[in-house]
KOLLUM-425995 format. One record per residue (C-alpha): residue in one letter; x, z, y. Coordinates in steps of 0.05 Angstrom, whole numbers. Last residue first. Layout:
N
+----+--------+--------+--------+
! aa !      x !      z !      y !
+----+--------+--------+--------+
!  a !      X !      Z !      Y !
...
+----+--------+--------+--------+
// end
This chain:
259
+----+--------+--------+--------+
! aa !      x !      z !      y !
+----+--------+--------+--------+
!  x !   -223 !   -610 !    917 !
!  x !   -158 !   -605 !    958 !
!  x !   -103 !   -583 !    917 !
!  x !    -30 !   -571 !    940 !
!  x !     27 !   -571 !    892 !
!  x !     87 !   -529 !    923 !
!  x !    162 !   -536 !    924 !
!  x !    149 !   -596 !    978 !
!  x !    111 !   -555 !   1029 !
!  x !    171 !   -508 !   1030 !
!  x !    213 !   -556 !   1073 !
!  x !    161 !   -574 !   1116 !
!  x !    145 !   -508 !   1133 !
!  x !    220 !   -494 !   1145 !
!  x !    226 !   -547 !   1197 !
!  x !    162 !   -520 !   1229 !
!  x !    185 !   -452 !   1235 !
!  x !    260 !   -474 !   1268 !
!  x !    215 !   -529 !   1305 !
!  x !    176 !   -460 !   1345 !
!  x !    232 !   -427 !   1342 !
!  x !    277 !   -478 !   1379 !
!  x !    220 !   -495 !   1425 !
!  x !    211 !   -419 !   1448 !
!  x !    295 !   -411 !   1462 !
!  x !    279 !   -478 !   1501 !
!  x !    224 !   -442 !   1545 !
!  x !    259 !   -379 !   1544 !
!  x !    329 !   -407 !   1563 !
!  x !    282 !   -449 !   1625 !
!  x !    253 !   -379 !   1651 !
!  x !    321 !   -354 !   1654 !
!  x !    345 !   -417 !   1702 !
!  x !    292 !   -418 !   1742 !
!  x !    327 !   -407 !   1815 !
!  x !    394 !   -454 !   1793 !
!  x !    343 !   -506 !   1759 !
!  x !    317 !   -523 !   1823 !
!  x !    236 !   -517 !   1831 !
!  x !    214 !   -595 !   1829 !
!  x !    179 !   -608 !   1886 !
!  x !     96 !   -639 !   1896 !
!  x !     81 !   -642 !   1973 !
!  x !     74 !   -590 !   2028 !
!  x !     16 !   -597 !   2071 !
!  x !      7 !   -560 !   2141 !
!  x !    -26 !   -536 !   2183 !
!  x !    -98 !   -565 !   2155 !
!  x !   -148 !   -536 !   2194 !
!  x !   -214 !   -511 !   2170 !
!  x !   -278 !   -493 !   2203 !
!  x !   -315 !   -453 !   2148 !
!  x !   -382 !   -448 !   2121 !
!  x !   -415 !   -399 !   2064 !
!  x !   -391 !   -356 !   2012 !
!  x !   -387 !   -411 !   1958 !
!  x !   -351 !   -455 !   1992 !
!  x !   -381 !   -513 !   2047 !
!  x !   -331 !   -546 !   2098 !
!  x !   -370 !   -548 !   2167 !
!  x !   -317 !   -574 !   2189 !
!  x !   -251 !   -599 !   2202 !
!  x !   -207 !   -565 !   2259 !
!  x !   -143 !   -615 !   2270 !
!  x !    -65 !   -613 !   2256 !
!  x !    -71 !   -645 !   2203 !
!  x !   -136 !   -674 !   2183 !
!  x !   -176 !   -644 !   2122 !
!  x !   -233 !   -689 !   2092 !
!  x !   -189 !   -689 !   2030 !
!  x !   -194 !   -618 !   2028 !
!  x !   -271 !   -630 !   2004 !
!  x !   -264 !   -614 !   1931 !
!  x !   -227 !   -547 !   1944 !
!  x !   -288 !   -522 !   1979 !
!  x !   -336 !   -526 !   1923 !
!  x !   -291 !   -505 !   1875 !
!  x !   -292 !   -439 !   1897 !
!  x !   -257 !   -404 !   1960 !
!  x !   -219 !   -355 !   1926 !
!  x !   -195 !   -382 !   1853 !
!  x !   -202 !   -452 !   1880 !
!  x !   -151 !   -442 !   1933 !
!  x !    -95 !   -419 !   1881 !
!  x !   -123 !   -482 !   1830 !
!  x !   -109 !   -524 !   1898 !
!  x !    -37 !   -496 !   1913 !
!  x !    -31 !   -450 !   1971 !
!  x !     33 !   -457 !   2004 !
!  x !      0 !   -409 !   2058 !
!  x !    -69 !   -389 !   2067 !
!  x !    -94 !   -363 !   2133 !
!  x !   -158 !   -331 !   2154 !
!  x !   -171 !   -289 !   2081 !
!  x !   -233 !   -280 !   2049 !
!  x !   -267 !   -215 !   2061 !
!  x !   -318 !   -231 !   2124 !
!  x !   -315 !   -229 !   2195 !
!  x !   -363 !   -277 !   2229 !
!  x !   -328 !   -337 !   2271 !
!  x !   -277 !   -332 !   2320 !
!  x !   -229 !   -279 !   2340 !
!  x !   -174 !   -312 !   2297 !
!  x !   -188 !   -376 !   2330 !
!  x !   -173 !   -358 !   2405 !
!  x !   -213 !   -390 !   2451 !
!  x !   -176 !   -455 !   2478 !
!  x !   -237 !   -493 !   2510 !
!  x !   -238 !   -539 !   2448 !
!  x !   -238 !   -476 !   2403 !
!  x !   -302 !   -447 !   2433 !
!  x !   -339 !   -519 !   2440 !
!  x !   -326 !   -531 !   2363 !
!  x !   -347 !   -456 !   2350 !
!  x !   -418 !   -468 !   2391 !
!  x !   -426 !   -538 !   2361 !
!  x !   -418 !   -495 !   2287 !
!  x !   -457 !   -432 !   2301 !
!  x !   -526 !   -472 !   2289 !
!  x !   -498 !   -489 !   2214 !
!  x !   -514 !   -402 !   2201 !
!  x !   -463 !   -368 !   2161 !
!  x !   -389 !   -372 !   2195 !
!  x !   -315 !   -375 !   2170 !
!  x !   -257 !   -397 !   2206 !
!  x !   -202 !   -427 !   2167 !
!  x !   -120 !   -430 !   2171 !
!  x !    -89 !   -465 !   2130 !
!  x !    -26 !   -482 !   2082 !
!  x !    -26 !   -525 !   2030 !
!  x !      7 !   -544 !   1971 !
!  x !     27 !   -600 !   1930 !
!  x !     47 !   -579 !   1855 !
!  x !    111 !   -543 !   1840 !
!  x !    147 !   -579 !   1790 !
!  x !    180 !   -540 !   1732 !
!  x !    131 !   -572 !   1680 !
!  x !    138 !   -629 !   1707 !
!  x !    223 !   -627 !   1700 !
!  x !    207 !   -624 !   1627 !
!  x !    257 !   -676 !   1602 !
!  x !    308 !   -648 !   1655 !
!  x !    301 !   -578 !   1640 !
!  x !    313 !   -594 !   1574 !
!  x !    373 !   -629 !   1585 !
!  x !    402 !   -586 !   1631 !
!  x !    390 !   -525 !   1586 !
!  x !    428 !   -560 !   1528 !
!  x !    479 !   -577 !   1573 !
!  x !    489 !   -494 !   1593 !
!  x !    497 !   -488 !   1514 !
!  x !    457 !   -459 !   1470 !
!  x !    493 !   -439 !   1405 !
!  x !    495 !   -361 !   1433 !
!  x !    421 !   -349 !   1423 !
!  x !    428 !   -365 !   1353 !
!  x !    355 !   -386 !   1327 !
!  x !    312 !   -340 !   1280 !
!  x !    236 !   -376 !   1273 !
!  x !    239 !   -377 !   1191 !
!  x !    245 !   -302 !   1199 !
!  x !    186 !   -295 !   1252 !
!  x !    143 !   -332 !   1206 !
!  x !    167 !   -292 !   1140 !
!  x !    136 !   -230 !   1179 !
!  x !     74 !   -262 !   1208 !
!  x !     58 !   -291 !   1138 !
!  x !     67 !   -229 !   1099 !
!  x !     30 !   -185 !   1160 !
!  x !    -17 !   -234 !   1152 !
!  x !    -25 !   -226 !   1074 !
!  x !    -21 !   -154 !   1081 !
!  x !    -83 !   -155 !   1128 !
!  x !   -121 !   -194 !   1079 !
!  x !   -106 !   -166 !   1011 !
!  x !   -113 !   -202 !    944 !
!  x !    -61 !   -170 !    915 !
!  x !    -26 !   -108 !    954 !
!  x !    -56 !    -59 !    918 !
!  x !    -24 !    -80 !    849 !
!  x !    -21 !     -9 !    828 !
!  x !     46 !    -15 !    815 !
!  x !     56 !    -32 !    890 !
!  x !      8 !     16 !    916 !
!  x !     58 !     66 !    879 !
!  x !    119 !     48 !    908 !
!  x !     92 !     49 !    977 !
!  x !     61 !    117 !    969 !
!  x !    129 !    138 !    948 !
!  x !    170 !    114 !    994 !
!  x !    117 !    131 !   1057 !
!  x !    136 !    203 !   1036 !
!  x !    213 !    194 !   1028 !
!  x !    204 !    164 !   1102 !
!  x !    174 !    227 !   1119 !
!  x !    226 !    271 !   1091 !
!  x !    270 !    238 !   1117 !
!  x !    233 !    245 !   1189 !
!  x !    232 !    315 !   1178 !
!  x !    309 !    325 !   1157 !
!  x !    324 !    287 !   1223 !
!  x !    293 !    334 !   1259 !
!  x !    318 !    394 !   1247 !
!  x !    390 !    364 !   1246 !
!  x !    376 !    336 !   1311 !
!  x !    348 !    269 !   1334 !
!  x !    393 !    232 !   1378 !
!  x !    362 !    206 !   1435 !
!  x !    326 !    147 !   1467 !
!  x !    257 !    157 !   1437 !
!  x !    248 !     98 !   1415 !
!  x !    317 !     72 !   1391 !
!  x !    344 !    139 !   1379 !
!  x !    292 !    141 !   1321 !
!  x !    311 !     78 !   1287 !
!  x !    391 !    102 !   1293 !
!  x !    373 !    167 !   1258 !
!  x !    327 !    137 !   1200 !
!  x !    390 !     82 !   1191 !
!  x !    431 !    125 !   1193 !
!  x !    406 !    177 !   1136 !
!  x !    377 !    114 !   1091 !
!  x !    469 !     88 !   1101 !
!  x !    477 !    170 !   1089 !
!  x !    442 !    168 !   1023 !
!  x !    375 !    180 !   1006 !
!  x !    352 !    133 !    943 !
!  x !    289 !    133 !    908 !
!  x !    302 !    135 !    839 !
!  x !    268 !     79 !    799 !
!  x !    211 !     96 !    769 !
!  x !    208 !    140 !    698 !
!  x !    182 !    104 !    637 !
!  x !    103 !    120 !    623 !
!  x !     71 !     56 !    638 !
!  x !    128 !     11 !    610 !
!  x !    144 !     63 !    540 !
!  x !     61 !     58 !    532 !
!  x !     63 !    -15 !    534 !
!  x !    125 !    -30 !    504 !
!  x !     93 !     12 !    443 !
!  x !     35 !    -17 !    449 !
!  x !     62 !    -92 !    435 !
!  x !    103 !    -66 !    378 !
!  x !     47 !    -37 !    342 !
!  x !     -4 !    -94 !    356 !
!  x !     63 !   -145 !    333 !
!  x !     70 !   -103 !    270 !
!  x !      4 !   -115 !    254 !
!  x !      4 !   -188 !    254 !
!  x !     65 !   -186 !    215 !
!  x !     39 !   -155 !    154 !
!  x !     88 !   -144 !    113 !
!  x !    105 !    -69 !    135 !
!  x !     27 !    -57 !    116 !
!  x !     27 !    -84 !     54 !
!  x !     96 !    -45 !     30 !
!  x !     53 !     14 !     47 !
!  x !      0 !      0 !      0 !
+----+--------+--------+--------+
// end
């Protein structure tokens, strides 16, 4: 009878298989490590943020905290808890996205920034501008009165109702004049004369009688005063390819299937 059951093989393969099993779900984890390098690395973390050393006191807390968040880590993982998990997924994604976006500062050169200052000069151009002055007023009957006033030399800036919005606007681009007088008013500045009082120019608040001082035309901003912001903007390209490089890369180690 016993010789039967050695020679069965399908048994022995049960037997075996549960005892991996059992040995796999009861075997000891790996040791959790706290060595000076964890030590440092704890200490330097904490200097970062709070811009100290942490003392002896306190460095043994946050060990023991990180030896806390060790183990529940370690044991979501056998668990499996991070399958099939949304947030972890993104934080997955983000995480390997700003890896695949790492670019060496140092390899940019000051002809790199030239160059890509020069093929985006537009977006470094400062867009016409104006600047003027405006008087505002409620009721079309004040408007003959207010031409009269400032044809006889009255002083503008004591003209008009007071209100809010501002007299004067200088280098004012149109999205800037939008944003206080509406679009409504930005749409007629091509009735605007140099030099002269235009009006009644409508806005949302009321009427105005506008002059045009002064009208500054498109300018590219020189690369010497911009400089930083044009590093971030290539810097931000570099990544940007850097993650789209590797994308590509990747997309051919994996089968996708649309159904």
């Amino acid at each position: 009878m016993e010789i039967g059951v050695v020679k069965e093989p399908l048994l022995w393969f049960v037997l075996i298989g549960g005892i991996l099993f059992t040995a796999d779900h009861f075997r000891a984890p790996d040791a959790i490590i706290v060595d000076d390098a964890v030590r440092k690395q704890i200490a330097t973390l904490w200097e970062t943020q709070m811009g100290k050393r942490p003392s002896d006191k306190e460095l043994d807390s946050l060990v023991h905290d990180w030896v806390r968040k060790e183990v529940f880590y370690r044991e979501a993982m056998r668990l499996g808890l991070d399958r099939d998990d949304t947030i972890i997924r993104r934080r997955l994604v983000q995480k390997l996205g700003f890896l695949a976006r790492e670019v060496n500062e140092e390899s940019i050169t000051s002809q790199d920034v030239q160059s890509y200052y020069e093929a985006q000069i537009a977006d470094y151009t400062l867009p016409v501008r104006y600047t003027l002055s405006q008087i505002y007023f409620s009721s079309a009957d004040q408007h003959e009165t207010l031409m009269q006033q400032l044809a006889e030399g009255s002083n503008w800036m004591e003209l008009g109702e007071s209100s809010l919005l501002p007299r004067s606007l200088i280098r004012k681009s149109e999205r800037e004049i939008t944003s206080t007088f509406g679009t409504q008013f930005t749409a007629q500045l091509n009735k605007l004369i140099e030099g002269q009082w235009v009006g009644p120019i409508m806005s949302t608040f009321g009427r105005h009688l506008v002059k045009l001082e002064a009208l500054s035309p498109e300018e590219a901003t020189p690369l010497a005063y911009i400089e930083k912001r044009v590093v971030e903007d290539l810097l931000h390209q570099r990544r940007e390819q850097s993650l789209e490089d590797y994308y590509q890369e990747l997309t051919g180690q994996y089968e996708v299937d649309y159904q």
